[in-house]
Residue, then its C-alpha position, 0 to 999 in steps of 0.5 A: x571645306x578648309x582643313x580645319x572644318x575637314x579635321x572637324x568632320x573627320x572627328x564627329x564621324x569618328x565619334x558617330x562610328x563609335x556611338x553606332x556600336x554603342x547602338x547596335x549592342x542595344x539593338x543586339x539586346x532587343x534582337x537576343x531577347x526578343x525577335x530570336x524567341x518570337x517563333x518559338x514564342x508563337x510555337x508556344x501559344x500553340x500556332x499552327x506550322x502553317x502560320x508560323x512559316x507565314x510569319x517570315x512571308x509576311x516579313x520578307x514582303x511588308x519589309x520591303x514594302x515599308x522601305x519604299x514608302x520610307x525613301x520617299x520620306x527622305x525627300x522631307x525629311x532628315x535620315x536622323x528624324x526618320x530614325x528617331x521616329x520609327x525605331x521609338x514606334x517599333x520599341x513600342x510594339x512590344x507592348x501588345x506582344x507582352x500583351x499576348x503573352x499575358x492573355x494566353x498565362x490567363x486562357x483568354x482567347x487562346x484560339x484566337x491568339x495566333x491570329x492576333x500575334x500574325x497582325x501585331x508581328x506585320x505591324x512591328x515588321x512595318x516599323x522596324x523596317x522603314x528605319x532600315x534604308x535611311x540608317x543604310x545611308x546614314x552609315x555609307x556616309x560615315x563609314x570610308x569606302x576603303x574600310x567598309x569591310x573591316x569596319x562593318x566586320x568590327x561592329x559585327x562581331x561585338x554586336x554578335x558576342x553580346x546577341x550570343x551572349x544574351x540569348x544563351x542566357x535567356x533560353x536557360x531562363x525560359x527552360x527553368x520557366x518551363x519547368x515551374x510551370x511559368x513560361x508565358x511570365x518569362x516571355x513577359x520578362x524577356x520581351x519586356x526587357x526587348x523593348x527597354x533595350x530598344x529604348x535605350x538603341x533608339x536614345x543612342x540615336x540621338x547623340x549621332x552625328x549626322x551629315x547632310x545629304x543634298x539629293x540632286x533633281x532627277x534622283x529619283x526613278x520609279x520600282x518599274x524603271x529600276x526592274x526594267x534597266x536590272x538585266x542591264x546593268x551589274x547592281x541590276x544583275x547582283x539583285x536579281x540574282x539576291x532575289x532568287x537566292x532569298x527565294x530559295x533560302x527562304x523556302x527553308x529558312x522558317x522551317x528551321x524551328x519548326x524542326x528543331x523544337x517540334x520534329x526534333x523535340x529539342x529544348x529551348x537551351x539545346x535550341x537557341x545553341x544550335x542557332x546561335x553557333x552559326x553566329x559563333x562561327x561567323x564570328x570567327x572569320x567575319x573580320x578575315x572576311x571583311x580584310x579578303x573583300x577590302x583587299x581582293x574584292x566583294x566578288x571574289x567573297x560573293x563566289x566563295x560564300x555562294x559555293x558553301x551556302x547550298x549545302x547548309x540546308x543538306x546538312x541539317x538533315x544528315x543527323x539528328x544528333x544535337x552536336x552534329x547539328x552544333x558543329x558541322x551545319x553551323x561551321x559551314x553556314x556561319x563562314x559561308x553567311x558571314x562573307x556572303x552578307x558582309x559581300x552584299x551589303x558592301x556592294x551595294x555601296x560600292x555600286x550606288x552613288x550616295x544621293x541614289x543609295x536611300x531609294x535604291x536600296x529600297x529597291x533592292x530590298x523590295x526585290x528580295x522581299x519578292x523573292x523571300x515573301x514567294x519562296x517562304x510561301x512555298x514552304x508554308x504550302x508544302x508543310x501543310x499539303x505535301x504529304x509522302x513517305x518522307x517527311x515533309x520538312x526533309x524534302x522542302x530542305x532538299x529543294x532549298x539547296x537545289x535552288x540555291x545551287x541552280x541560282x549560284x550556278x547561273x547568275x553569280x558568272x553574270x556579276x563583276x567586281x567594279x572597284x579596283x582590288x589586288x590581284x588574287x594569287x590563289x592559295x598563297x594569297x589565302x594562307x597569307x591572309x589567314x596565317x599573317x593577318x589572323x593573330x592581330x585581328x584577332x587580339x585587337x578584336x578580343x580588346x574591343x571585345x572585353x571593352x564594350x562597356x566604354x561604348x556603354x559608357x560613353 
């Protein structure tokens, strides 16, 4: 490729990044107004405790399963025409869920909902999840290696303002739709406006550039020689340990709205606070995070994160206080997710060469949709048929944490950094990072912040 061609591709990359925000403040909308209400939703049809939790079972194994299925179409087709296909199915998938909604404002079929909503989410889980391997490879190849981490913290941290910003105002919405006595009419308007947003994510694609990918005779290796060769390599070692980490997180995780708006009895609006703040913490360190791992390393970020995250599902329990629960699980989870994610997704892509990325991941995620699909199954059994003096939810939470711990403990020792980094000096390295690199990041992200509607416009 001469210099000219090079300059040429440099500038569609760079047009190609921009637009990939643009999409995924689209996609934030259909994630605000959507998918962070389809468990209160099912709550709200009147969907047993049991089926809810097996809501994130189902999601944590046909994810992955679908994105297996979805490597495999990367030996015909392109990453772009894959993409193009699936998100317009999963757009699409709204429509029966507004449909629900509607049968249960009228009394038809009320019992039977719940059953149908289970099947119409697996679908919509299967679609929305065949378009995640070859995006994850489309965006390594568009994204340089040496950015990755400040990059992906940008797009991160516009994408969480408009989520965030978007689901407080929805739950005002669905808290005044409750009380007039209409709420399965604001579910329609919510989910309705879901799918346009997905829409409108799914026409951005169109504009993206997309570079080639060649893959290469013998890229291919089976799900059993991948689980086979993982104790013997790093990236085997990070993904068993990812496995068993989503295991023990999941054991928890779906239980959180059932004890937020059941055992607590909060609102929709004191609800989707406490889940958004989280987000509004990560939002906060995320690019300090993404500086930290460009500079010391995902590792180092891995530790730090894997420390923190064991605690979260203890503090929950703490207090039933709306603010407590505001303020003191959601500081140590948003910083303590925000890195940990940030760590795993760049790791991967500094571990997997780019012809192998597109099945490996999906590998990868198979494993962890293993782990999230048993350890979300345990928890759906334990809410049912655990029966102490406790409540039951306090002691699945408490057993998340343990397991969480246990794993960090054992395995995070196992994995190495594999690119070259900075030395890390410790305390001084730390004040450094967040004394003297704080205030720019922040105003340059406050500036890409208060000009979205460039993306919006573009």
């Amino acid at each position: 490729m001469n210099e000219k061609e090079s300059e040429f591709v440099k500038e569609l990359k760079h047009k190609s990044r921009r637009r990939s925000i643009k999409e995924g403040i689209f996609a934030s909308g259909k994630t605000a107004l959507g998918e962070y209400y389809l468990a209160p939703f099912a709550i709200a049809i009147n969907t047993s405790n049991f089926i809810v939790a097996l809501l994130g079972s189902i999601s944590g194994l046909l994810g992955p399963l679908s994105q297996i299925f979805s490597s495999r179409l990367l030996e015909k087709y392109s990453r772009k025409r894959i993409i193009m296909k699936f998100v317009f199915l999963e757009a699409l998938m709204w429509l029966p869920i507004i449909l629900i909604a509607f049968l249960f404002y009228a009394g038809i079929l009320t019992e039977s909902l719940p059953f149908i909503f289970l099947v119409v989410y697996a679908v919509y889980v299967i679609f929305m999840n065949i378009s995640s391997p070859p995006w994850f490879s489309w965006m390594g190849d568009i994204v340089d290696k040496n950015y990755r981490g400040r990059w992906f913290s940008k797009r991160h941290i516009i994408t969480s303002f408009v989520s965030g910003t978007l689901a407080i105002v929805a739950s005002f919405f669905l808290e005044y739709t409750k009380g007039k006595g209409w709420l399965m009419i604001g579910y329609i308007i919510l989910f309705t406006l879901a799918l346009l947003f997905r829409l409108m994510s799914w026409k951005t694609f169109q504009r993206q550039y997309e570079p080639k990918i060649k893959l290469k005779k013998g890229y291919y290796f089976t799900f059993w020689d991948f689980i086979i060769n993982s104790p013997k390599t790093n990236f085997g070692k990070f993904t068993i340990y990812r496995t068993l980490f989503s295991f023990a997180t999941a054991i928890s995780s779906p239980l959180v709205a059932i004890y937020l708006l059941r055992n607590l009895g909060f609102g929709y609006t004191t609800y989707i606070a406490i889940s958004l703040a989280e987000g509004m913490f990560a939002l906060a360190v995320i690019q300090l995070w993404g500086n930290f791992a460009d500079k010391y390393g995902n590792y180092r970020v891995l530790c730090i994160s894997s420390i923190l995250i064991p605690l979260i599902p203890i503090l929950w329990i703490f207090s039933p206080n709306p603010i407590y629960l505001f303020f003191v699980p959601a500081i140590i989870g948003g910083v303590a997710w925000a890195g940990f994610n940030l760590a795993a997704g760049n790791f991967v892509y500094d571990n997997i060469s780019v012809e192998k990325r597109g099945l490996v991941i999906s590998y990868y995620n198979m494993l962890i949709g293993i782990g999230t699909f048993l350890g979300a199954g345990i928890g759906a059994f334990l809410i049912k048929y655990l029966t102490t003096s406790i409540e039951p939810i306090i002691i699945i939470f408490i057993l998340s944490a343990v397991a969480r711990a246990i794993f960090a403990i054992w395995w995070v020792p196992k994995i190495k950094e594999i690119r070259k980094t900075e030395k890390f000096g410790g305390k001084k390295a730390l004040r450094n990072l967040i004394f003297k690199e704080a205030k720019p990041i922040l105003t340059e992200e406050a500036h890409e912040i208060l000009s979205i509607h460039r993306y919006i416009m573009e």
